[in-house]
Steps between C-alpha positions, in 0.01 A plus 500: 500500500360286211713186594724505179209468270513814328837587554614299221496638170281166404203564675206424330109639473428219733753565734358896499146360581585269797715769643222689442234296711763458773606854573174652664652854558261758388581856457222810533594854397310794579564827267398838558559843427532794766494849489811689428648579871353189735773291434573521878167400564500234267838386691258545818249218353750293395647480841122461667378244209806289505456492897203338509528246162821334650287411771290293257533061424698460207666804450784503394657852385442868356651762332410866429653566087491834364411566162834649288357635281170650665655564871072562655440114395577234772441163506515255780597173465428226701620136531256211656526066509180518333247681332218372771685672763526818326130474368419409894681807611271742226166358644657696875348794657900590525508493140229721415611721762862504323369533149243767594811726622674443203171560278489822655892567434471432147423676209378229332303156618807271571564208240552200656618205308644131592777298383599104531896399506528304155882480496 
């Protein structure tokens, strides 16, 4: 996956920062909190959600985690080649369709956050 570069045990800052630049995988996560007893509807979304995002260019992957130690947060987690195409995929009517169901699932507003591949 990285070529060898960081594999060593001599990799450098430098090596870190080209790898860096060169692996465009970006990662968004969604969190929320449900009520106590719509897990199976959570399940439900997760099925319909995950339906219609694989569908999207650049996707690449998602998972549904469950919180261990608070079993009413879930958070999905989604793999794309780049942050444009998940950014392109958030300005869809499909996605505010998909986040307004899951808005209205949640206790609380969902926290969405984004991540870059370093090493």
């Amino acid at each position: 996956m990285f070529g060898g570069r960081l594999s060593s045990p001599h990799w450098s800052l430098d090596d870190a920062l080209a790898n860096e630049v060169s692996l465009q995988m970006f990662v968004r996560t969604v969190t929320v909190t449900i009520p106590v007893g719509q897990e199976a509807e959570m399940y439900a979304f997760w099925e319909w959600a995950s339906a219609i995002v694989q569908r999207q260019p650049g996707y690449i992957q998602g998972h549904l985690w469950r919180d261990v130690a608070d079993r009413q947060r879930f958070t999905e987690v989604h793999e794309w080649e780049r942050e444009e195409d998940s950014n392109a995929y958030r300005a869809t009517e499909q996605f505010r369709e998909v986040i307004g169901k899951l808005m209205a699932l949640s206790e609380t507003a969902p926290q969405v956050m984004g991540y870059t591949v370093v090493a």
